[in-house]
C-alpha positions in Angstrom: -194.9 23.3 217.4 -197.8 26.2 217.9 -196.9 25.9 221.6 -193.5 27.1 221.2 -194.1 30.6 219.4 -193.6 33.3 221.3 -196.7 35.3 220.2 -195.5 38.6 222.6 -191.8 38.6 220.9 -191.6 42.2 219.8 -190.6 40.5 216.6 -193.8 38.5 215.7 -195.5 39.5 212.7 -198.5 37.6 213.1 -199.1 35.7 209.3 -195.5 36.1 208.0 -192.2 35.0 209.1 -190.2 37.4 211.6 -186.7 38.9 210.6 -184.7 36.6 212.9 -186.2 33.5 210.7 -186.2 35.3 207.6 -183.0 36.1 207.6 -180.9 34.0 209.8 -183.2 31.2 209.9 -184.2 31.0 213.6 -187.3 29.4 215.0 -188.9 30.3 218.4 -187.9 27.9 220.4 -184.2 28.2 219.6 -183.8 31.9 219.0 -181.8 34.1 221.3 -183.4 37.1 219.7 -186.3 37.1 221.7 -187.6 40.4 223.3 -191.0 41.9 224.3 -192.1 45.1 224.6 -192.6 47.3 227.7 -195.2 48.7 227.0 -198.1 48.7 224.3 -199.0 52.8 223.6 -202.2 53.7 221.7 -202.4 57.6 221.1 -205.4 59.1 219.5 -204.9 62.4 217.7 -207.0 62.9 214.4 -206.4 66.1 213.3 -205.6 69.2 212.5 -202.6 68.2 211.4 -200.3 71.0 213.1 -202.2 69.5 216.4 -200.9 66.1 215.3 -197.6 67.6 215.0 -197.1 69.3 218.3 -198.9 66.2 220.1 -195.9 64.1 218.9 -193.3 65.2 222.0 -195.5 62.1 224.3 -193.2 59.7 221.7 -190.1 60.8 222.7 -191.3 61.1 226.2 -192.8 57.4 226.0 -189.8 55.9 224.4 -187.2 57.8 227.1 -189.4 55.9 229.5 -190.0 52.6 227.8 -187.1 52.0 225.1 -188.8 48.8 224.2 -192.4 50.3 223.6 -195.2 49.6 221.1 -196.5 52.9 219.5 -200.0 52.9 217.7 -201.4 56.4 216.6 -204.7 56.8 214.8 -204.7 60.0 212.5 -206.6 61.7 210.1 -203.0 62.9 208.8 -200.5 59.3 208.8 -198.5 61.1 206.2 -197.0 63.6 209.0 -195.6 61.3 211.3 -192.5 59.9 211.1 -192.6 56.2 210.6 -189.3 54.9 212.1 -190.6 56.2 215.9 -193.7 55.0 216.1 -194.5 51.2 215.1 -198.2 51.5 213.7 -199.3 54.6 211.9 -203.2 53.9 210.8 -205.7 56.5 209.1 -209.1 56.7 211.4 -210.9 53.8 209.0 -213.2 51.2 209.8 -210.3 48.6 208.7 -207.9 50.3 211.7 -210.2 50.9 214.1 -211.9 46.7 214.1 -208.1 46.1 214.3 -207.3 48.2 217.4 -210.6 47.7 219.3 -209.9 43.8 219.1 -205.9 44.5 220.8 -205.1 45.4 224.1 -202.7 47.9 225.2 -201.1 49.1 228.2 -201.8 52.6 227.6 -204.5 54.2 225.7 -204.6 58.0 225.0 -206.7 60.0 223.4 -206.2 64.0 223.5 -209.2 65.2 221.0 -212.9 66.0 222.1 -214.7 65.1 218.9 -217.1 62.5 219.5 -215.6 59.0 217.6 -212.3 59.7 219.1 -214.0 59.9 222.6 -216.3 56.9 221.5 -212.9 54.8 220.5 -211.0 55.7 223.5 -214.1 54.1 225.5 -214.3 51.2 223.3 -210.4 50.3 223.4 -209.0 48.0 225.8 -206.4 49.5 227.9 -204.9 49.2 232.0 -204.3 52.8 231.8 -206.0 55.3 229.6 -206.0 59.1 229.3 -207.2 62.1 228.5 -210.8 62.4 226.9 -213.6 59.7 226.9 -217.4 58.9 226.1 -219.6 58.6 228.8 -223.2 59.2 230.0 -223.7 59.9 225.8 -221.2 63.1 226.3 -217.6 63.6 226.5 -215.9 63.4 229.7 -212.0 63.0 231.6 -210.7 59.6 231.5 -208.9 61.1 234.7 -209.1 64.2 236.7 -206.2 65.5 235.0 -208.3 66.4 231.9 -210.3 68.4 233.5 -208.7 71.7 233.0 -208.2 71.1 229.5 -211.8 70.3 229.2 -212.9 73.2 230.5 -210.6 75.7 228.8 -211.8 74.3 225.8 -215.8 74.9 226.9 -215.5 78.6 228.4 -213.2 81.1 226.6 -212.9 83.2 229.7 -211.3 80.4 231.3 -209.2 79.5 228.6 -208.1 82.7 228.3 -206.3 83.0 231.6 -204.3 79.5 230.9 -200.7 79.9 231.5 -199.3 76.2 230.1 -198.4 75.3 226.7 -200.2 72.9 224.8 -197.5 70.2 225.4 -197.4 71.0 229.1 -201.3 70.3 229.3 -200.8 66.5 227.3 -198.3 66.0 229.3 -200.0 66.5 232.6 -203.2 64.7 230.8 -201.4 61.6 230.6 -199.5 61.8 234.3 -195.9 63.1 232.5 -193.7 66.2 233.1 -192.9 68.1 230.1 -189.2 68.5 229.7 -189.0 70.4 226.3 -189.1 67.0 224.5 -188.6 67.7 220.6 -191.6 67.9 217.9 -191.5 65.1 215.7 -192.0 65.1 211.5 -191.6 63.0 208.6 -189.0 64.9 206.5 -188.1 63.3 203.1 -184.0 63.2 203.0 -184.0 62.8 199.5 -186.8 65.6 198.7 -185.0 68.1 200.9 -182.0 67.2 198.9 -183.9 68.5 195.8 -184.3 71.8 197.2 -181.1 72.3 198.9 -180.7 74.5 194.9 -182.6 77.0 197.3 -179.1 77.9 199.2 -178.0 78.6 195.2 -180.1 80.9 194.7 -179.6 82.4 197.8 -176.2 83.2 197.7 -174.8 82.6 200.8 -178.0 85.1 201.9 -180.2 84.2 205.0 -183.5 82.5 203.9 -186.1 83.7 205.5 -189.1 81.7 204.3 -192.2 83.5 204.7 -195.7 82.0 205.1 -198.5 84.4 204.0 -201.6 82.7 204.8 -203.7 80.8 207.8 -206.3 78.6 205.9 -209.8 79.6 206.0 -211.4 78.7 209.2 -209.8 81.9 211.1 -209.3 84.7 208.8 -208.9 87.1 211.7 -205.1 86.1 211.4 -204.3 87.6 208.1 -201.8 90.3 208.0 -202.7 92.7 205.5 -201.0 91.8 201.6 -199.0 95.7 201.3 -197.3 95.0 204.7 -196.0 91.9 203.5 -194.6 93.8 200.3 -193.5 96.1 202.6 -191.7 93.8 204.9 -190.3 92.5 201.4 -188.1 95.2 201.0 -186.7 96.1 204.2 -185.4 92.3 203.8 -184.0 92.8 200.7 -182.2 95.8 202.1 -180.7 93.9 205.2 -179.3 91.3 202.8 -181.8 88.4 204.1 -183.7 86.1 200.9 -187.5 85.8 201.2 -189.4 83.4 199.8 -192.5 83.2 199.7 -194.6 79.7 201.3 -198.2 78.5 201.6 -200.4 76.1 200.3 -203.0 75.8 197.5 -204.8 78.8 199.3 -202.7 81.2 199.3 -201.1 80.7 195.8 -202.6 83.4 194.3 -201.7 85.8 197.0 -197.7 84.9 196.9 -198.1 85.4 192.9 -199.3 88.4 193.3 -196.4 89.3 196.1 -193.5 87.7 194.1 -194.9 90.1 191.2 -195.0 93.4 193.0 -191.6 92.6 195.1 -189.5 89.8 193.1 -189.5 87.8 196.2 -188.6 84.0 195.2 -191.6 81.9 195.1 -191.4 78.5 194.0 -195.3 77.3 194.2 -197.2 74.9 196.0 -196.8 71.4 196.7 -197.3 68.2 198.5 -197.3 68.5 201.6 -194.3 65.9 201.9 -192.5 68.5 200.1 -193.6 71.7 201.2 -191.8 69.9 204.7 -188.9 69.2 202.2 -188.6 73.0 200.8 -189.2 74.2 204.1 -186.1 72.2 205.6 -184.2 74.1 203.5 -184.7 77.7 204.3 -182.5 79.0 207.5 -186.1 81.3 209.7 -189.3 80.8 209.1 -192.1 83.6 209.7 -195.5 82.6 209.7 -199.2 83.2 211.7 -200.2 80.8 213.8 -201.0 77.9 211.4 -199.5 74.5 210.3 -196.2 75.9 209.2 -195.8 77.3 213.0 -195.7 73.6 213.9 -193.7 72.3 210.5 -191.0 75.0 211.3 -190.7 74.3 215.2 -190.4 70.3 214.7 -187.6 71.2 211.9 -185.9 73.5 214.5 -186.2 76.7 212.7 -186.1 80.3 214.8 -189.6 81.7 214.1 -191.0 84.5 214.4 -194.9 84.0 214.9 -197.3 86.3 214.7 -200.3 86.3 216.8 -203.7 88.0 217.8 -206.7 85.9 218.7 -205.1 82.9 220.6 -203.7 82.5 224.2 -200.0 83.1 223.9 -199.4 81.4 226.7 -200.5 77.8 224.2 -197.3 78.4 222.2 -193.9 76.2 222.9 -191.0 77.4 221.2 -188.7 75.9 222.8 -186.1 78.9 222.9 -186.5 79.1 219.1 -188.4 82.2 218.7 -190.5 85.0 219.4 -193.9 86.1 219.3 -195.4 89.1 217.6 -198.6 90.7 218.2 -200.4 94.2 217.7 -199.4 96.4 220.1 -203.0 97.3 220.4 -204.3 94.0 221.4 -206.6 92.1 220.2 -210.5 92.0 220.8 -211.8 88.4 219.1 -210.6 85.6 221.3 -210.6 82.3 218.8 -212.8 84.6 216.5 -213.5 84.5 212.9 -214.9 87.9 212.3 -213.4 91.2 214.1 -214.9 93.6 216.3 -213.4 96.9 215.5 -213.6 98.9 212.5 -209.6 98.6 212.2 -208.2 95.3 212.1 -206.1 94.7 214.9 -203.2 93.1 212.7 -202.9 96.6 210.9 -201.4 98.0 214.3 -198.5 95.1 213.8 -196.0 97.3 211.6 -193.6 96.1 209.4 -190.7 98.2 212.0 -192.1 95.8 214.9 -191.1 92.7 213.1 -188.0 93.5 211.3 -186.6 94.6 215.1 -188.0 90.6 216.3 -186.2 89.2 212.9 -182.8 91.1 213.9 -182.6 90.3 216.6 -183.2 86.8 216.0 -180.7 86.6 213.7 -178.2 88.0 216.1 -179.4 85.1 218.5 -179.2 82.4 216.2 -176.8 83.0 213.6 
C-alpha cells in the first residue's frame, strides 16, 4: 500500500489524511485529484516588517508564472503576510529552520544581508537560489545579479546615485522583470468591518489618516509637532477628516495633537488592527516608515514625505507623491543632522496641502 502514495501530490499532508480522502474518501491509487506542484519557492525575508511587505510583489510574480507553486517564507513578522497566497508561513525558529534545511526546493531566495539569513540560504537545498549567501565566512551574491544591491548597501555614495525601486532590484536579484506586481497584506475582513464606524464619523468627509511618527532608529524623519497642528487646520478648512495614526511610540505625541486640534484619534493597537483601521480611511500621509508600506499594499494615494533616503527606492505604483524639503537634505540614512536647522522645517505645511489637493483631484 506505501508504494502507491503519491508523496509529491500537492495534496499530501505528510501524518494526516489529505482533503480528497477526508472528505470524499479517495485513496491514492484511485484518486483523480492528483496534482503536483511546479515549483517549490523558499523566500527569505526576516524583517523589518515594512521590508517584508514590499518584498511580497515576487508572490504574485511567482504564482503568474507557476500557478501550481509551493511558497515557503521565513519571517521575523508571519503575522503580515497573507496566508491564503503563500502555502507555509514560519517565524525564523530552530523548529522552522531543522524543518526547511531537511526539504528541497526548486527555488531558494533570500533578499536580507544579516548573517543567519545568508548562513540559511547556504545551508538550504535548492536547483536555483538567489540573492545573498554565506561564503568564505562573509556575505556574498548567490549570482551576479546581487551584486549591485550588495554594493549600494556597503557605500552610500553608490547607493545614492541608484535609480531602481526596491522591487525592481528583487526582481532583477532573482532573474524577474518587475511589472508593477501589487503589495501583498494580511487585512482582517471582519476587523476592518469594526472600523468601517470611521466613515460615521466622518460624515461623508475625505479621511485622510495621518501618521505622525517613524520609530526610533532614524529620528532625522520627524516633522516637527506645530506643523502637524498646523497642517490640522488647513484640513479641517478644506472639508478633509484627519485622524491621527501610529503606534505605541507615538501615542503620546497624537494625544497631545488630537488635544491642541480636535483631530480624531482613536489610539493604538495590534498591528492586525492598526491594518484593519487603516483600511478604512480614504489617503494616507505618512514619513517613510511601515505605514508607507501598509498604505501602498491597501492601495491608498499617499503622500510620503522624505529627506534622508534615495527617492528613487520608492514604488508607488501611480498612487502617490513624494514630498521633501525644498532645501535638500544633508544626512543620507542618518540618525543625527548636520545643520543647525533641521532640514524637515523647510517642508511647510503650504507644500503639502498643494501635494494633498491635488491628489484628491487625481484620485477622487
Amino acid at each position: 500500500m506505501i508504494k502507491k502514495i503519491k508523496f509529491d501530490c500537492k495534496f499530501f499532508k505528510g501524518e494526516i489524511p489529505c482533503k480528497p480522502n477526508k472528505l470524499r474518501d479517495k485513496n491514492c491509487d484511485t484518486c483523480d485529484e492528483y496534482k503536483i506542484f511546479d515549483k517549490k519557492i523558499l523566500i527569505i525575508k526576516l524583517g523589518a516588517m515594512g521590508d517584508v511587505i514590499r518584498t511580497t510583489p515576487l508572490v504574485v510574480k511567482y504564482r503568474e508564472l507557476y500557478p501550481e507553486c509551493h511558497i515557503t517564507w521565513v519571517t521575523d513578522t508571519p503575522q503580515i503576510l497573507p496566508p491564503d497566497l503563500i502555502n507555509e508561513i514560519h517565524r525564523f525558529e530552530f523548529r522552522s529552520i531543522y524543518k526547511i534545511k531537511n526539504k528541497r526546493y526548486d527555488i531558494a531566495i533570500n533578499l536580507d544581508k544579516d548573517t543567519e539569513a545568508c548562513i540559511l540560504l547556504s545551508e538550504v537545498k535548492a536547483t536555483e537560489k538567489y540573492g545573498f549567501i554565506w561564503h568564505d565566512n562573509h556575505i556574498d551574491v548567490a549570482t551576479p545579479n546581487a551584486e549591485n544591491k550588495l554594493i549600494t548597501g556597503i557605500f552610500d555614495n553608490i547607493s545614492k546615485k541608484n535609480t531602481k525601486s526596491y522591487p525592481e532590484e528583487i526582481f532583477e536579484i532573482c532573474h524577474l522583470k518587475f511589472n508593477k506586481e501589487p503589495y501583498l497584506i494580511n487585512l482582517n475582513m471582519n476587523l476592518a468591518g469594526k472600523w468601517e464606524s470611521l466613515r460615521k464619523n466622518a460624515e461623508n468627509k475625505i479621511i485622510i489618516g495621518m501618521n505622525t511618527g517613524c520609530g526610533t532608529r532614524w529620528q532625522t524623519r520627524l516633522w516637527p509637532d506645530e506643523y502637524w497642528i498646523e497642517l490640522i487646520g488647513k484640513l479641517n478648512d478644506n472639508n478633509f477628516y484627519p485622524v491621527l495614526l501610529g503606534g505605541q511610540d507615538e501615542d503620546e505625541r497624537n494625544k497631545q495633537l488630537s488635544a491642541k486640534t480636535g483631530a480624531y484619534y482613536p489610539g493604538y493597537f495590534s498591528l492586525e488592527e492598526f491594518i484593519a483601521l487603516t483600511s478604512n480611511c480614504d489617503m494616507i500621509i505618512s514619513l517613510v516608515t511601515m505605514m508607507m508600506h501598509i498604505a501602498i499594499a491597501l492601495r491608498k494615494p499617499l503622500v510620503l514625505f522624505n529627506n534622508i533616503f534615495n527617492r528613487h527606492e520608492f514604488e508607488l505604483y501611480n498612487n502617490g507623491v513624494i514630498v521633501e524639503p525644498p532645501t535638500g537634505c544633508d544626512c543620507y540614512y542618518g540618525n543625527t543632522c548636520k545643520r543647525e536647522n533641521h532640514c524637515m522645517k523647510d517642508l511647510k505645511t503650504d507644500i503639502v496641502l498643494r501635494e494633498i489637493l491635488t491628489l484628491y483631484k487625481e484620485k477622487f
